[in-house]
C-alpha positions in Angstrom: -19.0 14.5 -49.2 -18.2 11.0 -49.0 -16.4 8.3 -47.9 -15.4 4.4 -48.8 -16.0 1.7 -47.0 -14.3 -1.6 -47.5 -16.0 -4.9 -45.8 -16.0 -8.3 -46.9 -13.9 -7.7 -49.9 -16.8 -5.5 -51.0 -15.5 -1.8 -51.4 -18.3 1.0 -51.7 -18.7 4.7 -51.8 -21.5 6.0 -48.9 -22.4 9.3 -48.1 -21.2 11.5 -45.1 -23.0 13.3 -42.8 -21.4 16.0 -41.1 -20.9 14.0 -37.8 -20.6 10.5 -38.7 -18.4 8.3 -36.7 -17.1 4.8 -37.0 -19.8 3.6 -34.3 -22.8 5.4 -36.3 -21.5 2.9 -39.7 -21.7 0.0 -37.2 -25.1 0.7 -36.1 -26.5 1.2 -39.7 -25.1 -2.1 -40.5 -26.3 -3.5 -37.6 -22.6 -4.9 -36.3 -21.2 -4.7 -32.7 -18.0 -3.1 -32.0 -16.6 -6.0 -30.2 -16.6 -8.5 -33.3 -15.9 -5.3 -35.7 -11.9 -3.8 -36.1 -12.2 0.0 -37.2 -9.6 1.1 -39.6 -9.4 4.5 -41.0 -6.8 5.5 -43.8 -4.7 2.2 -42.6 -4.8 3.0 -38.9 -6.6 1.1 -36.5 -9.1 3.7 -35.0 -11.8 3.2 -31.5 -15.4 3.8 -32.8 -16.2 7.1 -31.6 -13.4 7.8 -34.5 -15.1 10.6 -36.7 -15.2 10.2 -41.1 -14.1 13.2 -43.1 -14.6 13.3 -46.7 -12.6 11.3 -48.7 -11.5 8.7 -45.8 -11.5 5.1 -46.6 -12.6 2.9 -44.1 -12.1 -0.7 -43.5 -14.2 -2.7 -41.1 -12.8 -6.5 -40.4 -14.4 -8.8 -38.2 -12.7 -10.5 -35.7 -13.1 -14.7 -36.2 -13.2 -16.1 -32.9 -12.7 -20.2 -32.2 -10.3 -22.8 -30.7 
């Protein structure tokens, strides 16, 4: 089972575990979820968002400034 996972412009294919969630991909790649955006098949989604096979998942990260 897996899943792709799209961040800075690099797309990527990465194994699922049966419970992975959006917040479990953050912590691998060391990243907090308040500079992260979750997206899932297109939709925004909150971290505790679970991965099925074949989702693709894009993580943006939120530029702050002024």
């Amino acid at each position: 089972m897996n899943f792709t996972l799209i961040f800075n412009d690099k797309k990527e294919i990465k194994s699922l575990n049966k419970d992975t969630s959006i917040k479990n991909v953050l912590d691998e790649m060391e990243l907090s979820s308040e500079i992260i955006i979750a997206k899932k098949n297109g939709d925004i989604v909150i971290e505790d968002e679970k991965i099925e096979n074949g989702d693709e998942i894009h993580l943006i990260q939120i530029i702050y400034g002024g």
